[in-house]
C-alpha positions as CSV (number, residue, x, y, z in Angstrom):
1,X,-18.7,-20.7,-8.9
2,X,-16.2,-18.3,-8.8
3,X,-17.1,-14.9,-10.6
4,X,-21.0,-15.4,-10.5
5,X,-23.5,-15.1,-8.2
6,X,-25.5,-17.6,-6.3
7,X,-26.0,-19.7,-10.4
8,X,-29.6,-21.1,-10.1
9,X,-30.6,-24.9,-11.5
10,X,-33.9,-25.0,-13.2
11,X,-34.5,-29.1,-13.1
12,X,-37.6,-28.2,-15.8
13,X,-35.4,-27.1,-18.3
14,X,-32.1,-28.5,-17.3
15,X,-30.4,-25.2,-17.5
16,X,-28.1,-22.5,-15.5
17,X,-30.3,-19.4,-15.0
18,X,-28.8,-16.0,-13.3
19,X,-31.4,-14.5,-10.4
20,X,-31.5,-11.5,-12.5
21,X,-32.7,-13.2,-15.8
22,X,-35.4,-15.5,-13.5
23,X,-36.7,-12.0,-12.0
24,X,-37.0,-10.5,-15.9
25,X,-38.7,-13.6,-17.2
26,X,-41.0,-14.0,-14.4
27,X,-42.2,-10.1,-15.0
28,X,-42.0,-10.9,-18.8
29,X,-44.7,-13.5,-18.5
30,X,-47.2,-11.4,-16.4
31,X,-46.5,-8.4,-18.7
32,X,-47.2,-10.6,-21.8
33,X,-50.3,-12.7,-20.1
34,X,-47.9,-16.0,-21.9
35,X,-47.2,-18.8,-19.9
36,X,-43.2,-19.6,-18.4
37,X,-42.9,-22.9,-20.2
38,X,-44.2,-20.3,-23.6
39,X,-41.0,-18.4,-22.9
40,X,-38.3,-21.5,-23.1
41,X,-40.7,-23.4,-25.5
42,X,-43.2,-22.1,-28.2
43,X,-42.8,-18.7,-27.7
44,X,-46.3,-16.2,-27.6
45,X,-44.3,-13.3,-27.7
46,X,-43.6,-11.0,-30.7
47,X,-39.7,-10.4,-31.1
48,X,-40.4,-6.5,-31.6
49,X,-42.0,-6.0,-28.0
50,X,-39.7,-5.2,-25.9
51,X,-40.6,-8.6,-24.0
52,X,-39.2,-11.0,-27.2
53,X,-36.4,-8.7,-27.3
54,X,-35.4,-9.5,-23.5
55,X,-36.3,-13.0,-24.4
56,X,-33.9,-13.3,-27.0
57,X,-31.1,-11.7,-24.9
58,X,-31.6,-14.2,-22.1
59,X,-31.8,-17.1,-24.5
60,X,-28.5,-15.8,-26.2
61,X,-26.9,-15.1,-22.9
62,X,-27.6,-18.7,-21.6
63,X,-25.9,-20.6,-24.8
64,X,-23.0,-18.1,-24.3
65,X,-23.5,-15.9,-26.3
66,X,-22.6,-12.8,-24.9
67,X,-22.6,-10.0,-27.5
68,X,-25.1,-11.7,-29.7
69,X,-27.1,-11.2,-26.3
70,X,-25.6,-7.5,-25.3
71,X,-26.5,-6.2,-28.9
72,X,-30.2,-7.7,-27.7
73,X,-29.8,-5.7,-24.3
74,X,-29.1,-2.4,-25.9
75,X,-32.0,-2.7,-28.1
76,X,-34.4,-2.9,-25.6
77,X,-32.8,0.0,-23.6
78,X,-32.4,2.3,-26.6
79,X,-35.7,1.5,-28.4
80,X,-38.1,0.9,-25.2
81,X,-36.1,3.6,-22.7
82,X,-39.3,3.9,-20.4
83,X,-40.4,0.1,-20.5
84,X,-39.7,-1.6,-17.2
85,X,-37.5,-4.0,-19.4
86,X,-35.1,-1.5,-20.0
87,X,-34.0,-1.6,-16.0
88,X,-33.7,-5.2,-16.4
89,X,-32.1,-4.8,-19.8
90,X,-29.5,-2.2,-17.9
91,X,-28.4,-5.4,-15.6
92,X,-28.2,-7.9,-18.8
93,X,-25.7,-5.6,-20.5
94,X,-23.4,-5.5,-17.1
95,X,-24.0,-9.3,-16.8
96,X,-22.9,-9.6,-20.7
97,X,-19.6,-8.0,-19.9
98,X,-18.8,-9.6,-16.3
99,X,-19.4,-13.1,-18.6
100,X,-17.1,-12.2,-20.8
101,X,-14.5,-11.1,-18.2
102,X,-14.4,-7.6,-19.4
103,X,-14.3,-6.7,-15.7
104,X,-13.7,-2.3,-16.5
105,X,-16.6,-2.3,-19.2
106,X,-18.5,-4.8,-16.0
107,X,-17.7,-2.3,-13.7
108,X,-18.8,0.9,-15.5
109,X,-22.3,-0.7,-16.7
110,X,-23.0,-1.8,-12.8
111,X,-21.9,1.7,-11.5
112,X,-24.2,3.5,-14.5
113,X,-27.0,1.2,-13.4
114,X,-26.7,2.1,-9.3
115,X,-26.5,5.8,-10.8
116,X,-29.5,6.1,-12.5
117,X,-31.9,3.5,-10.3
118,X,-30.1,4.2,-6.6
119,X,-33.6,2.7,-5.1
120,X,-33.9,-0.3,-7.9
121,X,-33.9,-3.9,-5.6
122,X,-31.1,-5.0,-7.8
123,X,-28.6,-2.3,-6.5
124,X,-27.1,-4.8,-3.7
125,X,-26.8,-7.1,-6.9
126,X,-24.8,-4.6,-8.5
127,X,-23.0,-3.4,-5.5
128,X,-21.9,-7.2,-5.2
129,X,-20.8,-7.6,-8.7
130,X,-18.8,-4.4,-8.9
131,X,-17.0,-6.2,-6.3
132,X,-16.3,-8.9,-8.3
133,X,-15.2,-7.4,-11.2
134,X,-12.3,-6.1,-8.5
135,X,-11.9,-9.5,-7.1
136,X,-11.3,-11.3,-10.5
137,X,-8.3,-8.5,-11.5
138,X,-6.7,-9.1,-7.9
139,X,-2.7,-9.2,-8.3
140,X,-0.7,-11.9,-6.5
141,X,0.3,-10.9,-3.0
142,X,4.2,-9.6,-4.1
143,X,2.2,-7.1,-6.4
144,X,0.4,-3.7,-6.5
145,X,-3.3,-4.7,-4.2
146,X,-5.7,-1.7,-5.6
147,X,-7.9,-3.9,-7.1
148,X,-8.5,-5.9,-3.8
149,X,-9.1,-3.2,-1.7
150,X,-11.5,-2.0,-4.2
151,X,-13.5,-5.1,-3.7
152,X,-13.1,-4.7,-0.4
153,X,-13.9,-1.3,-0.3
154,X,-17.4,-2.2,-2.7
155,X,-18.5,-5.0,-0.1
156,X,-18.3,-3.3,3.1
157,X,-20.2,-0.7,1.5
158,X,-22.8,-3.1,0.3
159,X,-22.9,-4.9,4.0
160,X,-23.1,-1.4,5.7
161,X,-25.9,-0.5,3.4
162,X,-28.3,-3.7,2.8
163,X,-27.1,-6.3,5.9
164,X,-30.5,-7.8,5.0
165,X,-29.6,-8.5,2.1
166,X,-28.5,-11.9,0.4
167,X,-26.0,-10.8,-1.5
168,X,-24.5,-8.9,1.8
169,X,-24.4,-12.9,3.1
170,X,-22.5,-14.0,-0.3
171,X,-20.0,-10.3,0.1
172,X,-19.5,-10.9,4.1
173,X,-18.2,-14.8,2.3
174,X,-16.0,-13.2,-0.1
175,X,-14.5,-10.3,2.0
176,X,-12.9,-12.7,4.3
177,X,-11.2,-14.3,1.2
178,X,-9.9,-10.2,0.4
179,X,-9.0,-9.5,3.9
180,X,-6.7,-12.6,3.9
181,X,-5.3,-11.9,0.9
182,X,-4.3,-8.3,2.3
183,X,-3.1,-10.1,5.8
184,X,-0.7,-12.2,3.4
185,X,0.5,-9.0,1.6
186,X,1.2,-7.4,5.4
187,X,3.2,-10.5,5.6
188,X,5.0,-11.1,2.6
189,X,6.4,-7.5,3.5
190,X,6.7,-8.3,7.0
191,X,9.1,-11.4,6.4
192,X,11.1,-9.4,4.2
193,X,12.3,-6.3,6.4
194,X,12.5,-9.1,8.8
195,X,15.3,-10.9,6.6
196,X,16.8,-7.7,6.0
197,X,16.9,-7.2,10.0
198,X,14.8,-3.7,9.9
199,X,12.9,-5.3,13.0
200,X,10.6,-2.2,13.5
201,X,9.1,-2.2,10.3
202,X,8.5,-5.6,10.3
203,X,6.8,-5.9,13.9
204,X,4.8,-2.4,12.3
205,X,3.4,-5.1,9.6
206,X,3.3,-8.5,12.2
207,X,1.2,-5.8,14.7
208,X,-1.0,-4.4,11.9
209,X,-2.1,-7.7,10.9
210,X,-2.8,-9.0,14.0
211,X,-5.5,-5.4,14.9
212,X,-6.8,-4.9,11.2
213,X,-7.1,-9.0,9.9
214,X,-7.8,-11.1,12.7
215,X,-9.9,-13.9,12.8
216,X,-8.9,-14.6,8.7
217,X,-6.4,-18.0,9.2
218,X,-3.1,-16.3,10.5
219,X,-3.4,-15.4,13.9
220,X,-1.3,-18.2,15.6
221,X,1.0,-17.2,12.8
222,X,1.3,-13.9,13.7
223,X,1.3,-14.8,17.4
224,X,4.7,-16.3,16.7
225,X,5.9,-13.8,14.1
226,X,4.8,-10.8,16.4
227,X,6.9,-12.7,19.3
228,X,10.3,-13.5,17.8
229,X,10.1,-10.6,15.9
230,X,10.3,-8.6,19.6
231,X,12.5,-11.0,20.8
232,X,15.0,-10.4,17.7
233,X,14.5,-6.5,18.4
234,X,15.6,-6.5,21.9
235,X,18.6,-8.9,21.1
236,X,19.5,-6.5,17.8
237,X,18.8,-2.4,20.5
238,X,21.2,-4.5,23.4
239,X,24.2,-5.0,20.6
240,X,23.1,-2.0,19.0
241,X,23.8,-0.2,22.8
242,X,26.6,-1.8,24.1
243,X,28.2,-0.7,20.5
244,X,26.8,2.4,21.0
245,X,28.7,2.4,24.5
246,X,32.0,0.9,22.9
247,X,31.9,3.6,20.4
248,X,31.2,6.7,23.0
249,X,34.3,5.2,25.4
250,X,36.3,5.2,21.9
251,X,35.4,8.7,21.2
252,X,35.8,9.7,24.8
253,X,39.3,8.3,24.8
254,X,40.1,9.9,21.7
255,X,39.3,13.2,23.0
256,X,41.3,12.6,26.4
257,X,44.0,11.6,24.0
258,X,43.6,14.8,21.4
259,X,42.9,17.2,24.7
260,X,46.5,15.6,26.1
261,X,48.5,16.0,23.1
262,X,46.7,19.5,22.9
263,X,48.2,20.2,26.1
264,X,51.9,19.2,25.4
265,X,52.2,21.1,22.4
266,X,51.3,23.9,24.4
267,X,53.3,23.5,26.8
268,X,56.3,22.5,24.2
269,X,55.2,25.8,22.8
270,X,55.6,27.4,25.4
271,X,58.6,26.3,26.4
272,X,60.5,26.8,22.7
273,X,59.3,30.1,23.4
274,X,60.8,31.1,27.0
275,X,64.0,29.1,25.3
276,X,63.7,31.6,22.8
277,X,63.5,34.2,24.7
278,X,66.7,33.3,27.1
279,X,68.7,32.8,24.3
280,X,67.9,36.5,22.9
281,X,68.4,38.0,26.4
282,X,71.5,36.2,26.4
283,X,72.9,37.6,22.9
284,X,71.4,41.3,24.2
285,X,73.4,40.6,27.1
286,X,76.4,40.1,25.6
287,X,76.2,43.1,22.8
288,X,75.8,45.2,25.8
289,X,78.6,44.1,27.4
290,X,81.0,44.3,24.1
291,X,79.6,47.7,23.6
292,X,80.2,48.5,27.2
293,X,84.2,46.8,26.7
294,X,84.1,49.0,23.3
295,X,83.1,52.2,25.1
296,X,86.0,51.3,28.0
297,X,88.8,51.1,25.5
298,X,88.0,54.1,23.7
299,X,88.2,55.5,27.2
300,X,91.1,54.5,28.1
301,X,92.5,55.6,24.5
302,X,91.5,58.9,24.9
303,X,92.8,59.2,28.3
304,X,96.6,58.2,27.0
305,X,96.2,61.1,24.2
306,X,95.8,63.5,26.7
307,X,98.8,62.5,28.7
308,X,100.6,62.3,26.1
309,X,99.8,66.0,25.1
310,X,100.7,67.1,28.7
């Protein structure tokens, strides 16, 4: 069942009994020399040992009721702190919370328990719930994905710690269920730069999926993805170069073009200019001329005053 762990069915009783609560009964009945069938039946054990406490919790917690039975927990931690019930009592509170899908408050009780018993044999337990807590606040695949790398993250570490463990069996399960959820994320934003034709980013997703998530149902998928994906990126850098080639002749003729025009207005300039230049050699030429007829007459003018004087 989705959100608990590896449910046991007691045909004796005809109940649902969690590992943790079997292991705490078990130790309950040694502790308190009463028999198992006491414990669910006519009960030897005084409510205010921290035994009939535990025994309360667990009866509470198996009807549902998951405060009723938290408020049971505490009470054996916080009157019997140093009782080996208390450790067990430690789990029941995280359990209490998981049940009741308050996943953070979950979390935080699992992560307090690993804490302060690092060595206790119910650590992979805890490791394995913590994440679940994760896995039950996953986001669908177009949303944010911390929580499922955070269960991801919280099984691997269990795996690489206890691989003998069961619950490393029931996490190496689940993780392939997180892993494929985090291939289809890859995916989903995969397919969309490939709509939006950004080819290299979507092969970067196509390519990461197929070396970080094989082996989790999308390979032959990806195969194809991965393939047309190239395909479309060779077809898209060809157009992209022969425009690129279209636009440097352009550019290339343009400057011929500008360089040309350059030129003749140069040389137009140049010309205007020698024009220019004529034309005032010209009008120098002919002031120095009228000055030279002017200089002539005056000549001439003074050379009839004088014969006229003699």
């Amino acid at each position: 069942m989705k959100g608990y762990i590896n449910l046991m069915h007691s045909k004796t009783f005809g109940t649902i009994i969690r590992p943790q609560i079997v292991v705490c009964i078990v130790v309950l009945s040694v502790l308190s020399g009463c028999s198992f069938l006491n414990l669910f039946g006519k009960q030897d054990v005084s409510k205010a040992t921290p035994e009939g406490i535990y025994a309360m919790a667990s009866e509470e917690y198996q009807k549902g009721n998951y405060e009723k039975a938290r408020e049971h927990f505490l009470r054996v931690k916080e009157q019997y702190p140093l009782h080996e019930m208390s450790v067990l009592a430690e789990i029941g509170v995280a359990d209490s919370f998981y049940s009741e899908k308050e996943y953070a408050e979950a979390e935080g009780a699992y992560g307090d328990f690993i804490s302060l018993h690092p060595v206790n044999e119910n650590v992979p337990y805890a490791i394995y719930q913590m994440g679940m807590c994760h896995y039950n606040q996953m986001e669908a695949i177009d949303r944010d994905q911390t929580e499922t790398m955070k269960a991801r993250n919280e099984w691997e570490k269990l795996m690489a710690r206890y691989p003998a463990s069961k619950f490393s069996i029931m996490a190496e399960k689940m993780l392939r269920d997180v892993k494929q959820r985090l291939a289809q994320r890859e995916f989903y934003i995969g397919n969309f730069y490939l709509t939006q034709k950004k080819y290299k980013a979507a092969l970067a997703r196509f390519e990461k999926i197929a070396n970080d998530y094989n082996n989790v149902g999308l390979d032959y998928k990806i195969e194809y993805y991965i393939n047309e994906t190239k395909t479309k990126l060779t077809e898209a850098e060809n157009i992209k170069s022969q425009a690129d080639a279209e636009k440097k002749h352009k550019e290339e003729a343009l400057k011929k073009k500008e360089e040309e025009k350059i030129k003749k207005d140069e040389a137009d300039k140049k010309k205007q200019e020698e024009e220019q230049l004529s034309k005032e050699a010209d009008r120098k030429k002919i002031e120095e001329e009228k000055l030279k007829q002017e200089a002539e007459k005056q000549e001439t003018e003074k050379a009839k005053k004088e014969d006229v004087k003699n």
